[in-house]
MARBA-3410 file (N, C-alpha, C, O; in Angstrom, 1 decimal):
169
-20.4,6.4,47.5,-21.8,6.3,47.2,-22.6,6.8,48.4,-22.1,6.8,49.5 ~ -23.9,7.3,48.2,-24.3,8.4,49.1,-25.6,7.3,49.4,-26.2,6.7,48.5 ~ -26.0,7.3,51.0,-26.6,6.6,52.0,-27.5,6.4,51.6,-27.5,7.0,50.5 ~ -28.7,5.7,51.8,-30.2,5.5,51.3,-30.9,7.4,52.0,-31.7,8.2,51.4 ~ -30.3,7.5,53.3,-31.0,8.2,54.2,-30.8,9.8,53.8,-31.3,10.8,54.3
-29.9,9.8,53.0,-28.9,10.9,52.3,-29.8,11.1,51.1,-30.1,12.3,50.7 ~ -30.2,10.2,50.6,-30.9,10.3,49.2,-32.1,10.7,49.4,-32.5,11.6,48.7 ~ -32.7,10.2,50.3,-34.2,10.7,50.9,-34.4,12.0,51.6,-35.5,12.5,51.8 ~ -33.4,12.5,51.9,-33.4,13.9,52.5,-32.9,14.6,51.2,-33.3,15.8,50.9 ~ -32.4,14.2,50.7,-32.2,15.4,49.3,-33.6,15.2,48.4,-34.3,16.2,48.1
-33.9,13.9,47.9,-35.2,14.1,47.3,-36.3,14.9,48.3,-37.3,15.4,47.7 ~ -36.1,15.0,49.4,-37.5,16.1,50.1,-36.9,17.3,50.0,-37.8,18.1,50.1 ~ -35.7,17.9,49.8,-35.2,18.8,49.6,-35.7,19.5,48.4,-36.1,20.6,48.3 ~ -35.5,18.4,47.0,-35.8,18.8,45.9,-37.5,18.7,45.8,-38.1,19.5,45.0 ~ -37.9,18.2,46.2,-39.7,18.2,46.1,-39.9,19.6,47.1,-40.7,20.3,46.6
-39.4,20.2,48.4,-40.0,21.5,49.1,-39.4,22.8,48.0,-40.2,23.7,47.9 ~ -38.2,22.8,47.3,-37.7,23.8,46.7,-38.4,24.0,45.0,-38.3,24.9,44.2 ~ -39.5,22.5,44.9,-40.1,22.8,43.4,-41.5,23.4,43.7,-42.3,23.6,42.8 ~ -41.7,23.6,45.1,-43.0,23.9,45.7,-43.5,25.4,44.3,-44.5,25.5,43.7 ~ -42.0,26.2,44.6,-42.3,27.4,44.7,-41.9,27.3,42.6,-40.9,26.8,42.0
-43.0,28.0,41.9,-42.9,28.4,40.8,-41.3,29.1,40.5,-41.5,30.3,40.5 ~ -39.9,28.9,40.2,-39.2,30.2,39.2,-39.0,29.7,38.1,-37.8,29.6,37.6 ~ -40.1,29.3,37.5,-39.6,29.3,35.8,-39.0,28.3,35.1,-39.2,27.0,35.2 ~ -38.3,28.8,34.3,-37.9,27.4,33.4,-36.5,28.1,32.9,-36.5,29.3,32.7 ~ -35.8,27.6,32.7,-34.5,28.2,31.9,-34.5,28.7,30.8,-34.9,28.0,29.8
-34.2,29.6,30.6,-34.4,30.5,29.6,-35.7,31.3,29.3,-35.9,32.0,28.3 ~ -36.9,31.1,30.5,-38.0,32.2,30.4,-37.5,33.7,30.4,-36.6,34.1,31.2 ~ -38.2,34.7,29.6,-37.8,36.1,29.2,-36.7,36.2,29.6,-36.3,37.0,30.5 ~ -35.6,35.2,28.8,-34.1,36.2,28.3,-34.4,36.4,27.2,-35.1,35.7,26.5 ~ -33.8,37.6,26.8,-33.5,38.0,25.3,-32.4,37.1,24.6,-31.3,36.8,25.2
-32.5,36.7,23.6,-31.8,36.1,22.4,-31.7,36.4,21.4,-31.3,35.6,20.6 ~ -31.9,37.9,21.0,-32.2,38.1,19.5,-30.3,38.4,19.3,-29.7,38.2,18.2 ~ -29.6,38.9,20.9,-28.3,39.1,20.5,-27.2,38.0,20.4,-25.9,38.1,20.4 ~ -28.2,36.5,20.5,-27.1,35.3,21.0,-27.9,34.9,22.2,-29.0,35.3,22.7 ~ -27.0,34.0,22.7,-27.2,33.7,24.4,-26.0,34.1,25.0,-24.9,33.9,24.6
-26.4,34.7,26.2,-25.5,35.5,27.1,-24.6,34.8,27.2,-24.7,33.6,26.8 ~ -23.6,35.3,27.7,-22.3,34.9,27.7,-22.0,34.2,29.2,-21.0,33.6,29.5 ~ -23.3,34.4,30.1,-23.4,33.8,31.2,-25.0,34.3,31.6,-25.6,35.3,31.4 ~ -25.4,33.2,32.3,-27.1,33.7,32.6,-27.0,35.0,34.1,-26.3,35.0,35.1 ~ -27.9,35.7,33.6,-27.8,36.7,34.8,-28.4,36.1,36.5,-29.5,35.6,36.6
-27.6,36.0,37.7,-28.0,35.7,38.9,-29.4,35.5,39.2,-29.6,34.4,39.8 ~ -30.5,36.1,38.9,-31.9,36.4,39.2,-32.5,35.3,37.5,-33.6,35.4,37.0 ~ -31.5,34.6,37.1,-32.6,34.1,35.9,-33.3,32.9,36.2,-32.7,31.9,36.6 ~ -34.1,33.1,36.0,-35.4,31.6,36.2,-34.8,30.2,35.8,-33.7,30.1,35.2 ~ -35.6,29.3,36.3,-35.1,28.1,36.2,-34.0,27.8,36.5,-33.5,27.1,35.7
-33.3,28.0,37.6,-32.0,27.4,38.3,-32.4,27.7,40.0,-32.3,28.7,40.7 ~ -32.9,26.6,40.2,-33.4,26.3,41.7,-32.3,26.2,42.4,-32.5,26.5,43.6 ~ -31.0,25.9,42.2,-29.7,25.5,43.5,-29.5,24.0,43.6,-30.0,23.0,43.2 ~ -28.4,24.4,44.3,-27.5,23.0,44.8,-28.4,22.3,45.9,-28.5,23.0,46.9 ~ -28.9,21.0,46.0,-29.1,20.6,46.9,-28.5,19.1,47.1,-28.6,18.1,46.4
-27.6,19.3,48.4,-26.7,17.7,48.1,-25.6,17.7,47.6,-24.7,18.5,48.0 ~ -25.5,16.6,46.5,-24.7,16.8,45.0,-25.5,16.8,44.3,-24.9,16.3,43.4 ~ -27.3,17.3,43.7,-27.8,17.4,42.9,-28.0,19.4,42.7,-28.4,20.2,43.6 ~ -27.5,19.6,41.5,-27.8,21.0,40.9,-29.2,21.1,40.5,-29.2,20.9,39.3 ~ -30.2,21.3,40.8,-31.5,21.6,40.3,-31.7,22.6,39.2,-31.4,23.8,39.2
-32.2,22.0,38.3,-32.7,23.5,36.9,-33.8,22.6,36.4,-33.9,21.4,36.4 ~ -35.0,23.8,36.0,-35.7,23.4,35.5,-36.3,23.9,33.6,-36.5,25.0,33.1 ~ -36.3,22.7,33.0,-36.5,23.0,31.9,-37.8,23.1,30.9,-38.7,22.4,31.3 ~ -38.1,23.6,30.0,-39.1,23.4,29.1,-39.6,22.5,28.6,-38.7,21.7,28.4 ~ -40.8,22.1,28.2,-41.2,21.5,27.2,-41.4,19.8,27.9,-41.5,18.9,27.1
-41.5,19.6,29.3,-41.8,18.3,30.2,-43.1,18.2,29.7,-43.5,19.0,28.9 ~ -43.9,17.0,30.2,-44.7,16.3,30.5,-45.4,16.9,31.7,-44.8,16.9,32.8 ~ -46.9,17.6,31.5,-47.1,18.3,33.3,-47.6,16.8,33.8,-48.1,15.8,33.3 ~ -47.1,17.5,35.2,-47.0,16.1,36.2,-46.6,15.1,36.3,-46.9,14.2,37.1 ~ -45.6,15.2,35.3,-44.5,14.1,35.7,-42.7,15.1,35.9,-42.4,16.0,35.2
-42.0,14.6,36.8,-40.8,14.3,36.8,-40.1,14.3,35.8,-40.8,14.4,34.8 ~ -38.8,14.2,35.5,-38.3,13.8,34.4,-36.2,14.2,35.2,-35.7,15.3,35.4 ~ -35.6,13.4,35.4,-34.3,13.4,35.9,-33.2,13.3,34.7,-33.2,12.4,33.9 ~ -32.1,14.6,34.8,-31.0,14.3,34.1,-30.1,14.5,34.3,-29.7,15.6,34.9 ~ -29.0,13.5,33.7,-27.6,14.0,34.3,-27.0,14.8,33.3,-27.3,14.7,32.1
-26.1,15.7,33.8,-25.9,16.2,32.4,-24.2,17.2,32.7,-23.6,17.3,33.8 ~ -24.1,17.4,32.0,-22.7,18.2,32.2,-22.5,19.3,31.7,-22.9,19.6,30.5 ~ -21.8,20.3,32.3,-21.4,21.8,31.5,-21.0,21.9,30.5,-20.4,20.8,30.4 ~ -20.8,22.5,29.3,-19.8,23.2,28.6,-20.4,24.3,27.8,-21.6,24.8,27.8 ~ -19.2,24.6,27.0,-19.4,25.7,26.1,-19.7,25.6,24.8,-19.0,24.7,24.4
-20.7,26.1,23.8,-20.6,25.9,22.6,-20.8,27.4,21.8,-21.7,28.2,21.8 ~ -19.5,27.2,21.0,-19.9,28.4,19.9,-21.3,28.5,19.1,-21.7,27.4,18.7 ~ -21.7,29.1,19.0,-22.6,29.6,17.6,-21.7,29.0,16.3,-22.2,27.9,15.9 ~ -20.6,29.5,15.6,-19.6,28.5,14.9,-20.1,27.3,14.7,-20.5,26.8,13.7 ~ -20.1,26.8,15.9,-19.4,25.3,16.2,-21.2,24.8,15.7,-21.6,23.9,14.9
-21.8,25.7,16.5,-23.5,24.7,16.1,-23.6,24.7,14.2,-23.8,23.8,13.5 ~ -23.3,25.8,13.9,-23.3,25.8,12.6,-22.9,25.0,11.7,-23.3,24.7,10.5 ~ -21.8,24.6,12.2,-20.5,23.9,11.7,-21.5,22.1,11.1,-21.9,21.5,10.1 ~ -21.5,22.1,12.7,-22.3,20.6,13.0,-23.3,20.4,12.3,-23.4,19.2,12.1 ~ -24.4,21.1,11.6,-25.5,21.3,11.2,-24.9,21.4,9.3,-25.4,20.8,8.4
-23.6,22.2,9.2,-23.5,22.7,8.0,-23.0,20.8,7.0,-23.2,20.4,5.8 ~ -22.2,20.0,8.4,-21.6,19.2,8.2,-22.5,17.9,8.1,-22.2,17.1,7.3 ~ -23.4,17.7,9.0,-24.8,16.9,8.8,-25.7,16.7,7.1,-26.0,15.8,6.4 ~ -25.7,18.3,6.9,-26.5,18.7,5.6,-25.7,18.3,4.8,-26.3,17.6,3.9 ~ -24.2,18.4,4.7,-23.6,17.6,3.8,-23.9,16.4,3.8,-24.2,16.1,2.7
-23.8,15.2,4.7,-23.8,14.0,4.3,-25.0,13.3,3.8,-25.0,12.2,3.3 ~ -26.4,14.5,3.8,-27.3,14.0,3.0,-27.7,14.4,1.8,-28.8,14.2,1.2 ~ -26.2,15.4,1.7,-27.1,16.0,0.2,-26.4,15.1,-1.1,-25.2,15.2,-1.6 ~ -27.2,14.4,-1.3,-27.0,13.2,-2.2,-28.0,12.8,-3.0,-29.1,12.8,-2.5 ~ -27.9,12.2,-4.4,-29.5,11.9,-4.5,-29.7,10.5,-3.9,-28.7,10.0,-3.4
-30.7,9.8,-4.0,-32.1,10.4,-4.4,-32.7,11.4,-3.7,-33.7,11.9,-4.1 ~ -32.0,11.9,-2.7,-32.7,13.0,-1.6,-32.8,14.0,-1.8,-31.9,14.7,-1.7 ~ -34.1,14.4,-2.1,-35.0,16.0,-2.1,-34.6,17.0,-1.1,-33.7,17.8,-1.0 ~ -35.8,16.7,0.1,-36.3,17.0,1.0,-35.4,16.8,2.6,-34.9,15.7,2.6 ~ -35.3,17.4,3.7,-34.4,16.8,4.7,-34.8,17.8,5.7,-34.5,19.0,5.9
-35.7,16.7,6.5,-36.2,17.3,7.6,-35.5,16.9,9.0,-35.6,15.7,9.1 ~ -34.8,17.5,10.0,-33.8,17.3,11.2,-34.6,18.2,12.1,-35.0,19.3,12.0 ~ -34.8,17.3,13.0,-35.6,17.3,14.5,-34.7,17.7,15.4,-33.5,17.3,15.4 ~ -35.2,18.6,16.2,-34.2,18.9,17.5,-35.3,18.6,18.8,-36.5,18.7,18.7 ~ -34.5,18.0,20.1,-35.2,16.9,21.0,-35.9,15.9,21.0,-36.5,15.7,22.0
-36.1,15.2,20.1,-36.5,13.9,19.9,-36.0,13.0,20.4,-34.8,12.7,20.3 ~ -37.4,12.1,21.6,-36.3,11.4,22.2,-35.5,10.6,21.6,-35.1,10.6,20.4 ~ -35.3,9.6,22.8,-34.2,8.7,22.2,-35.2,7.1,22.6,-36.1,7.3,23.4 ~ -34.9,6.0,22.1,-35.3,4.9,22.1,-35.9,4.5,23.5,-36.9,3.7,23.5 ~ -35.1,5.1,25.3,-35.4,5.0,25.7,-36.6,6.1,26.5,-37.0,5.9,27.6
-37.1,7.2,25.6,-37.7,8.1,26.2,-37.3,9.1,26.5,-38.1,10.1,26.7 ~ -35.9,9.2,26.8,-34.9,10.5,26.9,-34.7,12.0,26.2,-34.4,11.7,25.0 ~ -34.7,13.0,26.3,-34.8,14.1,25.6,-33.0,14.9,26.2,-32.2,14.7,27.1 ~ -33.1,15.6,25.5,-31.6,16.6,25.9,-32.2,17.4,25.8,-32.9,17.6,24.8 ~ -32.0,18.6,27.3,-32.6,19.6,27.1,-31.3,20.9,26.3,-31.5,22.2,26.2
-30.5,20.4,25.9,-29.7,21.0,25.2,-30.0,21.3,23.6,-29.6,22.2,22.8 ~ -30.9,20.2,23.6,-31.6,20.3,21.8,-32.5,21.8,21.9,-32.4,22.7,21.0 ~ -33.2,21.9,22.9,-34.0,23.0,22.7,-33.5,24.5,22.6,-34.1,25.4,21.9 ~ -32.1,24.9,23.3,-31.2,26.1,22.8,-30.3,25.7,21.3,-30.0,26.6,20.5 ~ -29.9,24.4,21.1,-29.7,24.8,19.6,-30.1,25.0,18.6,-29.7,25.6,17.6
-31.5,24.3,18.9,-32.7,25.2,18.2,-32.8,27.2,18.2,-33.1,28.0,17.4 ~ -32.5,27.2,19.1,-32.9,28.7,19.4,-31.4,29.6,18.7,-31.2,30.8,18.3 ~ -30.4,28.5,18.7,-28.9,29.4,18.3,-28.9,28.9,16.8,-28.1,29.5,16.1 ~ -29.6,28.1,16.1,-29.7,27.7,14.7,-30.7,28.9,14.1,-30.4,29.4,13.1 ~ -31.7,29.2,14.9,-32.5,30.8,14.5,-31.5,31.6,14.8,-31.0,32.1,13.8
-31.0,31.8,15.6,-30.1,32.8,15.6,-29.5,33.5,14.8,-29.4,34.7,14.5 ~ -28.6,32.1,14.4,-27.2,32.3,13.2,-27.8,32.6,12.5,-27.3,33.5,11.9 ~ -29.6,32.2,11.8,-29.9,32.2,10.6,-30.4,34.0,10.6,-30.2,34.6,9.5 ~ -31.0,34.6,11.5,-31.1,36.0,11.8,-30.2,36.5,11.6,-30.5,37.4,10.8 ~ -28.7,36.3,12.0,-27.6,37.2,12.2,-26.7,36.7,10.5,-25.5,37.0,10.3
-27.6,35.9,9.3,-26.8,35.3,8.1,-25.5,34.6,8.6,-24.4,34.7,8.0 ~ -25.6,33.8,9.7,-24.0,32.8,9.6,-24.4,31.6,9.5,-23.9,30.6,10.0 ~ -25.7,31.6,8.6,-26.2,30.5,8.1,-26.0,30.7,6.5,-26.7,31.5,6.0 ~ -25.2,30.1,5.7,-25.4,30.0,4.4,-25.4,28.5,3.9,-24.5,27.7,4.4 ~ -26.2,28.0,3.0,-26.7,26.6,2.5,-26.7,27.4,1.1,-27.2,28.5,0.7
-25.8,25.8,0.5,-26.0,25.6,-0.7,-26.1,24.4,-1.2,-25.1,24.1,-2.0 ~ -27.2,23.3,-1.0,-27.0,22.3,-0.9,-27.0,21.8,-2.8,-27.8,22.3,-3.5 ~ -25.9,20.6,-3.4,-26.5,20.5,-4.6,-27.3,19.7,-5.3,-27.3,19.6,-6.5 ~ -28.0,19.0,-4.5,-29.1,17.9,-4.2,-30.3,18.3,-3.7,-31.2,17.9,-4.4 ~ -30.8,19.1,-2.6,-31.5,19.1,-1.8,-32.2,20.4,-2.2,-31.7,21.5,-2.2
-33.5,19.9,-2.5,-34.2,21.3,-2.4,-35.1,21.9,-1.9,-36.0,22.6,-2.4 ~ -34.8,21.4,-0.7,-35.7,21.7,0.7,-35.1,21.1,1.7,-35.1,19.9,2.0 ~ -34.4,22.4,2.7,-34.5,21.6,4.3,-34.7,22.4,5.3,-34.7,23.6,5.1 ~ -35.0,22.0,6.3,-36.5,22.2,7.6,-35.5,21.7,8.7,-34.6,20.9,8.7 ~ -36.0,22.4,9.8,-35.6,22.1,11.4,-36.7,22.3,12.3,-37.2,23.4,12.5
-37.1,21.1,12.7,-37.9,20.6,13.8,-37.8,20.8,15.0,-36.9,20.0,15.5 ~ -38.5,21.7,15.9,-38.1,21.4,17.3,-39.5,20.9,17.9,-40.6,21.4,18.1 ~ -38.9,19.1,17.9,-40.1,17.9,18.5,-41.2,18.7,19.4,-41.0,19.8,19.9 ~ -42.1,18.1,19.5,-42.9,17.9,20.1,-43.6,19.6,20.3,-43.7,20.0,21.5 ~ -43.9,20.6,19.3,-43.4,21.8,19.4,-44.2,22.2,18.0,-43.8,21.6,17.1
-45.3,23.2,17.7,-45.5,23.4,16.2,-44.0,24.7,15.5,-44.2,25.4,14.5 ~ -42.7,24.6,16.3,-41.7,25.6,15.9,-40.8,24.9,14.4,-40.1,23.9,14.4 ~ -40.9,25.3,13.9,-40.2,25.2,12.4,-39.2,26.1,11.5,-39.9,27.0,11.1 ~ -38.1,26.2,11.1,-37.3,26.7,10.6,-37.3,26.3,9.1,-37.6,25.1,8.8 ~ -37.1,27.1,8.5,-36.9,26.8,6.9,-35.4,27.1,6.2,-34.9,28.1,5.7
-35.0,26.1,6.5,-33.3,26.4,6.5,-32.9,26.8,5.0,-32.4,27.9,4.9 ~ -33.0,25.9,3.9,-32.9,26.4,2.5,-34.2,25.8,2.2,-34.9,25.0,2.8 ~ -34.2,26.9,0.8,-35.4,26.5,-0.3,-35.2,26.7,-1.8,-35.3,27.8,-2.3 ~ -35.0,25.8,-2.3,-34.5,25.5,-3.9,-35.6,26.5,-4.8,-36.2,27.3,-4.2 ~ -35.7,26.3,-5.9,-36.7,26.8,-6.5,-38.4,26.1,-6.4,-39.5,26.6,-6.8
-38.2,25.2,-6.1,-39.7,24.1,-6.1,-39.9,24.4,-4.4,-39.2,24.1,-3.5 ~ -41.1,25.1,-4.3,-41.8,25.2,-2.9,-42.1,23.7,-2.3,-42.5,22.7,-2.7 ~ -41.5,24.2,-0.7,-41.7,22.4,0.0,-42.9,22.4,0.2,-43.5,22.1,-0.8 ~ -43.8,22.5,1.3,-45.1,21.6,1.6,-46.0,22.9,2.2,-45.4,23.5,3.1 ~ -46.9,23.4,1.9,-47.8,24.1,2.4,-47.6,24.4,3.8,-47.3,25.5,4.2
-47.8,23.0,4.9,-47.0,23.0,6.4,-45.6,24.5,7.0,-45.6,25.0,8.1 ~ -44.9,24.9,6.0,-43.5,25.2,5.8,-44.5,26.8,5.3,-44.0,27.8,5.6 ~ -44.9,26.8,5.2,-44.7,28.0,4.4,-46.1,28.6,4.9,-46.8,29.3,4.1 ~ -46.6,28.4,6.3,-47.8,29.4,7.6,-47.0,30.0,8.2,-47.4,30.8,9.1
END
């Protein structure tokens, strides 16, 4: 466990290194090909190691507040997001259910956000650009992807009965 005096020199660490503006993760990369297969050296929003804390900074905060996360690496297919989303849409296409609107970053009970919701948003446009999105739901005749807090909207399927005015600017 790391000292009280340890903790306080890395928090001034991390407050002199947010002095300086670089961005937010994922400012002007291109996506229209995917997300890179690794971020290029010079890409915004990855401030460094200070300590044992990795600094990155993300989109869509609260200005002037803070916000801390712990969070862990990995990899995710394009596939796999699809997969997850293809397999969600199934469990609600059922009746009585029309309509099926699914939010991406919404917190959580405690206030919490995943800044991971906001690139599956961006890889769910994606697939749907690149057609490795196909929906055929046999209940549902309308579904929508939300990214919270955000006027960004996806129109994932659309039956023959037009959804909501909102859906269709």
């Amino acid at each position: 466990m790391a000292r009280r005096d340890d903790s306080l020199e890395t928090i001034q660490a991390l407050a002199e290194v947010l002095e300086a503006d670089r961005g937010c993760v994922g400012d002007g990369l291109d996506f229209s090909q995917g997300f890179p297969k690794q971020f290029p050296p010079d890409a915004k929003g990855f401030y460094g190691k200070h300590g044992a804390v990795v600094l990155q900074v993300y989109p869509r905060g609260t200005p002037g507040e803070v916000t801390a996360y712990a969070t862990a690496q990995s990899q995710i297919r394009q596939s796999e997001v699809v997969q997850a989303l293809e397999t969600r849409i199934a469990e609600k296409d059922h009746p009585p259910n029309d309509l099926l609107l699914l939010t991406c970053g919404l917190p959580d009970a405690k206030g919490y956000t995943c800044p991971l919701d906001n690139f599956l948003f961006l890889c769910v446009s994606e697939a749907m650009k690149a057609g490795a999105l196909s929906l055929a739901p046999k209940h549902l005749s309308g579904i929508a992807l939300h990214q919270w807090d955000s006027p960004n909207w996806l129109q994932l399927y659309r039956g023959d009965t037009a959804l909501t005015p909102w859906l269709d600017r």
